[in-house]
N, C-alpha and C positions, 0 to 999 in steps of 0.2 A: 145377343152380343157375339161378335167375330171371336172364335177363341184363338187367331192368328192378328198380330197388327204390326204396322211397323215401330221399330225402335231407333233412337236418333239419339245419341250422347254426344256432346263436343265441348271439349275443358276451351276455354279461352285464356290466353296468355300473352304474354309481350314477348317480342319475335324470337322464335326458336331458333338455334343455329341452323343454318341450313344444308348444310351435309350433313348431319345427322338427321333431318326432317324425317327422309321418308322410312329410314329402320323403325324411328321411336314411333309412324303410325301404327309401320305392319305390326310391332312387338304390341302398339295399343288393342289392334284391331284383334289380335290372335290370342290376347289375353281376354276379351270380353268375348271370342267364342268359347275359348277353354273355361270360364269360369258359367258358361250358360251349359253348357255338356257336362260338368262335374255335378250341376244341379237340377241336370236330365230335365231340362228346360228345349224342346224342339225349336230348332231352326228352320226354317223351308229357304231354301238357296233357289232364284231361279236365275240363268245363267243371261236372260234374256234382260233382266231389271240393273241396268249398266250403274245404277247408283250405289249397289254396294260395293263392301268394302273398305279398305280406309280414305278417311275423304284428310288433305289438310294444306293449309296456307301458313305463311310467316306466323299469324296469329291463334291458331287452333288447329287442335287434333280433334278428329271424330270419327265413329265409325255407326255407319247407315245400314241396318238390316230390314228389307223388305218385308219379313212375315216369320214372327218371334211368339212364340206360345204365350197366351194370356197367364198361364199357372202351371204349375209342375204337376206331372203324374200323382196319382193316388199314391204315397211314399208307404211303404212297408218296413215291417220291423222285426225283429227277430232276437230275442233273446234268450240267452242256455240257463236253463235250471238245474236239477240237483240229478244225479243219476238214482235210475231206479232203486238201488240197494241203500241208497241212503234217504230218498224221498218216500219209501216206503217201508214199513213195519214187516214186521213177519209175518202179520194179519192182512198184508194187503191194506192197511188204512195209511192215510199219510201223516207225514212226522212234521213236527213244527217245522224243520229247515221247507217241507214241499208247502207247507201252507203260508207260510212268511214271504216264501218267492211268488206263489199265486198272490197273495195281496198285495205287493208290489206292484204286481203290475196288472191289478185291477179284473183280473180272470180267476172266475172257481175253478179249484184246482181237476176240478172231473171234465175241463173243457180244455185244458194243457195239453195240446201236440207230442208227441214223443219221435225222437231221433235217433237214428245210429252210429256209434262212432267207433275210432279203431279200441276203444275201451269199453263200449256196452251202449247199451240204452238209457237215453237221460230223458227231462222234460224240457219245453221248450215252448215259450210264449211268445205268439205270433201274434202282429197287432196291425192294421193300417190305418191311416188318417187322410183326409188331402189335402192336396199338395197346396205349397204356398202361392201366393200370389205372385207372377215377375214382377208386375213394379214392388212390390214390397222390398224385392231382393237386389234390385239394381244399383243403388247407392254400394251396397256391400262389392258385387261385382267389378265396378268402376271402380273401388278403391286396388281390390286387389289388382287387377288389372293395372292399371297409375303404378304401384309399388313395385311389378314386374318388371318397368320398363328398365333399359341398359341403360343409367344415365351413370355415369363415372365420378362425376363432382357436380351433385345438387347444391342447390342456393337456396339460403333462406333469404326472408324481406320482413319487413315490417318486425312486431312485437310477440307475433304467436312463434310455436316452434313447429314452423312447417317446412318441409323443403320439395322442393322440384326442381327441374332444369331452367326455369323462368320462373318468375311470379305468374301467380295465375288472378284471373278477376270474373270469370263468369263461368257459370255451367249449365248447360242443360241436358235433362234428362228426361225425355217424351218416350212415352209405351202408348202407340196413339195419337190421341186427346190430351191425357193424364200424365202430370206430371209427377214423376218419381220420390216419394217419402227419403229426406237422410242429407245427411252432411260429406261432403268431399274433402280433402284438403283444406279444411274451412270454410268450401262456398256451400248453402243452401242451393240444392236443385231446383231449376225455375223454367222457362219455355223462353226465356229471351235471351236472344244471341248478340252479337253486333255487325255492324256491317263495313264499308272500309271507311280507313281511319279518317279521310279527309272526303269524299264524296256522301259518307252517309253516317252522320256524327253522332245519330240518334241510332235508339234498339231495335232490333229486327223482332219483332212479336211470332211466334209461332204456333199458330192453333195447332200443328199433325205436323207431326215426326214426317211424314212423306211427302212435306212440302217445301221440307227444307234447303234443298239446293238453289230452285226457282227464287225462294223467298231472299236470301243472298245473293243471286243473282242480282234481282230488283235494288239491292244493297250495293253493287258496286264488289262483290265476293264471289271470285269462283273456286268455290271448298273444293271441287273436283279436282285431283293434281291433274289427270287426264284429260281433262276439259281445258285445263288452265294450258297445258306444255300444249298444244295443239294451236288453242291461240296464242303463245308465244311465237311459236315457227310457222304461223301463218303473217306473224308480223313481221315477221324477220325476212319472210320472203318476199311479202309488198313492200317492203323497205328496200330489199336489194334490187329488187325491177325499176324501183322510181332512180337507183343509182345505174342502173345499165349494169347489174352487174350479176352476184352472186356468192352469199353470205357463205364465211366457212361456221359449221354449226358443231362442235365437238358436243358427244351426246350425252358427258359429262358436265359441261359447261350450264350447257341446255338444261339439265336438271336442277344444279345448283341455283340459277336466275328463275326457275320455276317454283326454288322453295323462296324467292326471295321475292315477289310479287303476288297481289291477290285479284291486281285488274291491269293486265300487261299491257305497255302501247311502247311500238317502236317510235323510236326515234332517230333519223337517218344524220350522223354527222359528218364531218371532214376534217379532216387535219392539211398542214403545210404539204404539197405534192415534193417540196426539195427535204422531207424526214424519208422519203423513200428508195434515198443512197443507202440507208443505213442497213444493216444485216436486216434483213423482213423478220428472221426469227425472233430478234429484240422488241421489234413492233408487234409482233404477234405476241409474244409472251407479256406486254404490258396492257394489251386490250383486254387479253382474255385474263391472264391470273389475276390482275391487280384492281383491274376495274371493269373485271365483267362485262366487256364490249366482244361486239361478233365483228371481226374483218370481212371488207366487202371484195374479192377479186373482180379483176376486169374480165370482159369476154374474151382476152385473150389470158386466162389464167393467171396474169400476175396478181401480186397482191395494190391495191389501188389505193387512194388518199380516203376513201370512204370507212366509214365503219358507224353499228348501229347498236344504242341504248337501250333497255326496256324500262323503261321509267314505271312507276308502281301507282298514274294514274293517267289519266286523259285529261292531261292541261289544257286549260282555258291558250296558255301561250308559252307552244311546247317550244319557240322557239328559244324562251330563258334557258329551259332546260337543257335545248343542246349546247346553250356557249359555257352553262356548268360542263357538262361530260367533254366535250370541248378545251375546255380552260384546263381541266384536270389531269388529265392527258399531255399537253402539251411539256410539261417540265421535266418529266418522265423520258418523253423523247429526246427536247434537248442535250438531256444528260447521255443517251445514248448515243448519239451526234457527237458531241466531244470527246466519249471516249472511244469510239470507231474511231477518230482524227486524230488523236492523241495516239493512239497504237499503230497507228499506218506513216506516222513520224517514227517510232521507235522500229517496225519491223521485226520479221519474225525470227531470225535468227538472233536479234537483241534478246529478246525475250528468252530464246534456247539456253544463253551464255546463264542468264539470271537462274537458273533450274539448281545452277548448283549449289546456290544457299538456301535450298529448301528442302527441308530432312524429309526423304520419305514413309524412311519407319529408323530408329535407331538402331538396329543389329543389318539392314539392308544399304544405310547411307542416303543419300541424296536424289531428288530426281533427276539431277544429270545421270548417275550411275545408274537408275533404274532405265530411262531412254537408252544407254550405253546396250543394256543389256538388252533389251528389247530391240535394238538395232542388228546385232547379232542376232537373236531368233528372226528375226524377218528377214534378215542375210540366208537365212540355214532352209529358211521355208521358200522364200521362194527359189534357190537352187532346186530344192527338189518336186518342183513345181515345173521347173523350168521356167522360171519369169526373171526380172530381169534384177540382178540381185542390186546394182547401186541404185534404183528406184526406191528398192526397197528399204534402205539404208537409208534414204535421202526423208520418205516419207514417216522414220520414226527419228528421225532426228530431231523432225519439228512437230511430234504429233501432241507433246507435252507442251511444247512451248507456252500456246495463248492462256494456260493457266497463270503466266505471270502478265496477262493482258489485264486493262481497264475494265475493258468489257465483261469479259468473265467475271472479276471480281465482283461488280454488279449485279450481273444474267448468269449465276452460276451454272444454268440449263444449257449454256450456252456453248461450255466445253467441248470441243471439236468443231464445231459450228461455228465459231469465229478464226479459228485455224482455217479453215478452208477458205472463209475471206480472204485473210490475211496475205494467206501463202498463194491465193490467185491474184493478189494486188502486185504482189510482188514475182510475179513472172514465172511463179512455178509449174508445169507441168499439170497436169487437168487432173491425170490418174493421181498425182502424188497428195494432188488439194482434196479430191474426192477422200482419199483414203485417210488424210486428216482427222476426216468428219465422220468415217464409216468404222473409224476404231472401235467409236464405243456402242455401235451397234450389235447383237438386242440390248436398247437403252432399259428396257422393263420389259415382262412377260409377257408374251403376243407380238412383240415388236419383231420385223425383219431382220435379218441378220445382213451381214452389209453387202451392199450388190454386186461392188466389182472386184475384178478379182484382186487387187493389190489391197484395196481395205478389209479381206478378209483375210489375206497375210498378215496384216497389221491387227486387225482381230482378234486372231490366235496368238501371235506373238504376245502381246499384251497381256492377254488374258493368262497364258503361262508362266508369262516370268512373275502376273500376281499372287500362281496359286502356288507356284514354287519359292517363290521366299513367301509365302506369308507361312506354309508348311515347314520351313525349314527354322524360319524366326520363332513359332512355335503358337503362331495363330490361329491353329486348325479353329472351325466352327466346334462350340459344346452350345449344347440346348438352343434356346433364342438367340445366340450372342453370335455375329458374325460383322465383325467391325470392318473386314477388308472385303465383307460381300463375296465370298470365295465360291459359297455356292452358287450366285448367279454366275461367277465366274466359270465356272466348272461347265455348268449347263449353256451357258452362250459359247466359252470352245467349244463343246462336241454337238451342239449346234448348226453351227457354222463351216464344221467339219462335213457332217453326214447331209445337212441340207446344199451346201455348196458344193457336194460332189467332188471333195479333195482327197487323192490317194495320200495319206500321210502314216509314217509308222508311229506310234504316238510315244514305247518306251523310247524308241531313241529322240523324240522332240523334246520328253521327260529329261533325256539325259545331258542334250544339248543345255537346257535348261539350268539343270544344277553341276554343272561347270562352269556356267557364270556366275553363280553366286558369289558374295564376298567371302572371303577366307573366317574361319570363326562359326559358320552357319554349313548345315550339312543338310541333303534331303533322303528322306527313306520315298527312294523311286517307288517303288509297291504298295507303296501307302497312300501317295498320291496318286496315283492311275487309280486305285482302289477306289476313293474317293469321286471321281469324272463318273466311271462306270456307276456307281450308286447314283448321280444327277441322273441319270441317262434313264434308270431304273423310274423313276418319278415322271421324265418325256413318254416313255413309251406308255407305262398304265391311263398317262392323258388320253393316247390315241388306243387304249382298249388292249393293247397286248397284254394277257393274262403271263404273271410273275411265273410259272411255268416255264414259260416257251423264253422271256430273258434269260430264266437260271439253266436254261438249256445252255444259249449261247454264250454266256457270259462266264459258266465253266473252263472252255475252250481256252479263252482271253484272247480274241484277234488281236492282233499291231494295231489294225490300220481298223477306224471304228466309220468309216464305211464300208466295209468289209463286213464289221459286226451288225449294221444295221441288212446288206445283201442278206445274211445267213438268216436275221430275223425273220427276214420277210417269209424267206425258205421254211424255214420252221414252221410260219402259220400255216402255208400250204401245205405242210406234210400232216400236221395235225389233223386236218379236216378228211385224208385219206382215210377208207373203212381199215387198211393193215395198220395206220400208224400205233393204235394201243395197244396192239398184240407184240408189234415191233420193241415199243418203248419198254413195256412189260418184260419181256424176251431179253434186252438190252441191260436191263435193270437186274436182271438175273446174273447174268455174264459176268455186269461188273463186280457184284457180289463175292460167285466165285470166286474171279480171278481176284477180289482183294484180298481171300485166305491162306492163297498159293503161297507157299511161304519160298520155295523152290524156285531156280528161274525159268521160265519156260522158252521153248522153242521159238526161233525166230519164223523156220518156214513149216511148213505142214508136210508130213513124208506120205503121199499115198499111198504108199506097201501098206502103212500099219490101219488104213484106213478099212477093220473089217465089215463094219455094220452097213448095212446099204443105207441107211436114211444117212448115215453121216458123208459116206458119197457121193450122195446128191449135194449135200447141202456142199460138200468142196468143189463138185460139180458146178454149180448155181455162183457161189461167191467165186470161183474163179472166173466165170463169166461177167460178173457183175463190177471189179474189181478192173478189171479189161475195159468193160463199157466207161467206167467212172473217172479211170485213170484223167481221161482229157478234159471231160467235164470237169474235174475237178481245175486243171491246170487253168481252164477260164472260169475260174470261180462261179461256175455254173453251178449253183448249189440247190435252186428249183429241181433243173434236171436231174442232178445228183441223186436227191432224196427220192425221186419220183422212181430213179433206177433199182434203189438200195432197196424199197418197198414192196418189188417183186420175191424178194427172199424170204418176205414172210411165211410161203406154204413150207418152206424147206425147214425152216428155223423152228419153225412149230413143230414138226413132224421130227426133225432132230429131238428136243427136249423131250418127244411123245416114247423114243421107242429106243434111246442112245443114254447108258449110264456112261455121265462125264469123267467122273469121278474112279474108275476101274481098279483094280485088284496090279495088276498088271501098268507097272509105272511109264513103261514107254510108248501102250496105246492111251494110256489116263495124260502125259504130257502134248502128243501129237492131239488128242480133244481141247484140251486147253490151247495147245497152238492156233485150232481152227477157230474157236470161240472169240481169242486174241485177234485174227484177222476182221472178225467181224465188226466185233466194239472199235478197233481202230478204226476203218475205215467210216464208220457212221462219226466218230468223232473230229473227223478231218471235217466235218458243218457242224456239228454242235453234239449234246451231252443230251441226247434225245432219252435216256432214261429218266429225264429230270419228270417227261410228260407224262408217264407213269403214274397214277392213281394207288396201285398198287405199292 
């Protein structure tokens, strides 16, 4: 007998939700490893046997191991008996307590192991047996497993008191051949699966767990999610070729239709060619959120009258099925159709007027007065931009507007994106329509920030006057709770800022800011800048900068936070130099000192008192250095900078090695602190390089 075989469990159930599908495999699949390694049960993984893993469709979870131990190791045992002084006599013979624990456990007590512990020498009865059989164990495994899963709100059925995420109706449990001893959620373990629900109506028989996929296969079942999403978007692409075109496949979408099929077949449809006046982004959001259809584009990139189904079989006469996906679709767009028409009658500065009976927040006022205010920072921003400030004025005026559209109200995704309709229907300016739509760009995490440059005035704008009244109204973020989204907010300004390459000072945009406010509301500026810098904190750990080399720069507190992102870059550079941690080190020293100085110290350094030669070199060196930096600094050449500063390291060392700072004599102990003082300032004009210190 192989003392390796494969093993094959798959609950059967009525369709699982399908975004959750494939966590509740992995959490299946990783529970019934962790429950075969807890019971030192060997797995053999080979990388090359593509079937393992978790397998699942709408109707079952399974998970397929290639080569699973017949039975568990020889299990050992160990039990602690009595310590010597009390399992033995004075005589050396044993005492009832040493012969009551050997009969327990079935060993003369002259055969009992002895052990050392931090209290003495005791007995100790050591036993082994073997191991249980896996199929004995499997039913237990599978349950635990089952119980592990994330399921948030189980369901009961019927009259037992069982719950899971669906009802369930079948199970099998193969080790091999043999089927698995035990009860599951109420089902008996059996070798018969099913196969799909309308091609193969009858039970799929299974001799061997390692026949399993093929055997569904022939079923009309591809348990493989792997197998299955490949023939989806192999479908999706002969569908878009018979259209002349080219399917858009979002690789979300994609997954979701792959838990919701178990034998995918496109199906190529059409709609009306005169539904493709309407906003594309409406039509696209009804294929894909509502009814799961892929949009076909034409070869010339637009989006085209095409779009394609995956039906969940291979109809006898798939063409019913497209005048369903067809028919269902169609009422969806009309509605979009009318209210596109309906809003391009009313106009966009109609809709601006209507902002003012809509409360934006109660201590903030209305969203007129929020557009009011945000038309001002887009004023202030792009002045110092230098662009073109009544563009800028013009394009927040209507940037709120189409929230009082049809459309919107509808396509609530569709915010900005029907402004920029709108306000191109109506004769607006290309930059002002763009910048519309590019306000609320990063829409989510990953997302672009907005491309041009007036929508990223409007961007920031926005984005400020949301975190400055929601900061002043008293909506800071606490824990989970952030109703006004202030942190996305925070991280899409400085964003937009350091990725857009905008010189901007940010306390004074801050302060621009809360001078708008309404009267009644006040901002603590330091606490909000406070808050941007902490987003900022979380951007940069994405890209691997170690919390060090931030709290270096972020000490400083640059204005302008591309300024702060230059110094970072700087920073890393200097870190990787062999002087930077003798430097940091050195620096971290300095600051030390000079925070006990309770006196004020010199502003310049007096050479006369300079007796000791290491400390003349070293004013020697920093005077040079100080000279080279000066201009580097002035173009915020902070690469350079550090690269210059780094040379001081032999001096600096050699100072602290051979130079008491601290002297007897207060006006050569002040002129030391003076030169010390030159050194920490000048490294601090790029950052708080003590921070990188270990030390």
């Amino acid at each position: 007998m192989a003392d390796h075989l494969p093993l094959l469990i798959e609950l059967g159930t009525e369709e699982l939700p399908p975004k959750a599908l494939p966590d509740l495999a992995q959490a299946f699949y990783d529970g019934v490893l962790k429950g075969l390694a807890a019971r030192r049960i060997d797995v053999r993984t080979d990388a090359s046997d593509l079937r393992a893993g978790p397998l699942y469709s709408p109707r079952r979870l399974a998970v397929f191991l290639p080569a699973v131990a017949v039975q568990q190791p020889q299990q050992q045992s160990e039990v602690l008996g009595p310590y010597m002084n009390i399992g033995l006599d004075a005589e050396g013979k044993p005492t009832p307590a040493l012969l009551g624990f050997a009969q327990k456990n079935g060993i003369a007590w002259e055969k009992l192991d002895r052990v050392t512990d931090a209290k003495g020498m005791r007995f100790v009865a050591r036993s082994s047996r073997p191991g249980a059989a896996t199929l004995d164990l499997l039913a237990e495994i599978t349950a635990e497993a089952l119980k592990g899963l994330p399921i948030p709100k189980p369901m009961r059925w019927g009259s037992r008191d069982i719950a899971f995420v669906r009802p369930v109706h079948w199970l099998v449990i193969l080790l091999g051949r043999d089927v698995a001893p035990g009860e599951v959620l109420g089902l008996k373990a059996d070798r018969m699966s099913r196969g799909h629900r309308f091609h193969h109506g009858k039970g799929v028989w299974l001799n061997d767990a390692g026949e399993y996929l093929q055997a569904l296969r022939e079923a009309h079942v591809l348990a493989d999610p792997r197998e299955r999403r490949e023939r989806v978007r192999a479908e999706i692409a002969a569908a878009a070729r018979e259209a002349g075109g080219q399917a858009r496949v979002p690789a979300e979408l994609l997954e979701e239709v792959n838990c919701l099929v178990e034998w995918p077949k496109a199906i190529l449809c059409s709609f009306e060619p005169g539904f493709l006046r309407v906003p594309h982004e409406a039509l696209v959001s009804t294929m894909e959120a509502n009814q799961k259809f892929f949009p076909v584009h034409g070869a010339d990139g637009k989006l085209s009258e095409k779009f394609i189904g995956i039906a969940n079989l291979d109809s006898k006469d798939p063409a019913e099925i497209r005048k369903g996906y067809e028919r269902v679709i169609r009422p969806r767009f009309a509605d979009a159709q009318f209210f596109f028409d309906e809003d391009l009658k009313q106009g966009l500065p109609a809709m601006a007027e209507g902002l003012a009976s809509v409360t934006y927040q109660q201590k903030l006022g209305t969203l007129a007065d929020k557009t009011a205010r945000v038309a001002e920072l887009a004023a202030a921003l792009a002045k110092a931009l230098g662009m073109d400030e009544a563009a800028a004025r013009r394009a927040a005026a209507l940037a709120k507007a189409d929230l009082q559209s049809r459309m919107v109200g509808e396509f609530p995704e569709l915010q900005g994106i029907a402004g920029r309709y709108y306000a191109t229907a109506a004769g607006e300016p290309e930059a002002v329509a763009r910048a519309i739509d590019e306000a609320y760009q990063p829409r989510f995490a990953g997302d672009a920030i907005a491309y041009s440059p007036l929508g990223r005035v409007l961007a920031i704008a926005e984005r400020l006057d949301s975190l400055a009244g929601g900061f002043a109204a008293g909506l800071k973020p606490t824990g989970n709770k952030d109703p006004f989204a202030l942190r996305r907010n925070a991280l899409g300004l400085a964003r937009t800022i350091i990725e857009g390459g905008l010189e901007l000072d940010l306390p004074a945009l801050v302060a621009i800011a809360a001078k708008s406010l309404p009267a009644g509301v006040s901002l603590d500026a330091k606490e909000l800048e406070d808050f941007i810098l902490d987003r900022l904190r979380g951007y940069y750990a994405d890209q691997g900068v170690p919390g060090t080399q931030f709290d270096a720069v972020a000490d400083v507190r640059p204005a302008s936070l591309l300024d702060f992102d230059k110094r970072l870059k700087a920073i890393a550079g200097f870190a990787r130099l062999r002087e930077a941690s003798s430097l940091a080190a050195a620096n971290k020293r300095i600051r030390n000192i000079l925070r006990k100085v309770e006196t004020p110290i010199p502003a310049a350094v007096d050479p006369a008192r300079l007796v000791e030669p290491a400390e003349q070199s070293l004013h020697g060196a920093l005077a040079k250095a100080l000279a080279d930096t000066d201009p580097l600094l002035a173009q915020r050449d902070y690469v350079g900078t550090l690269k210059r500063l780094a040379e001081l390291q032999g001096p600096v060392d050699n100072f602290f090695d051979r130079v008491m700072v601290m002297a007897d004599d207060a006006a050569v102990r002040d002129n030391r602190l003076a030169l010390l003082k030159l050194i920490a300032d000048r490294f601090a004009k790029v950052a708080a390089v003590e921070q990188l210190s270990a030390s």
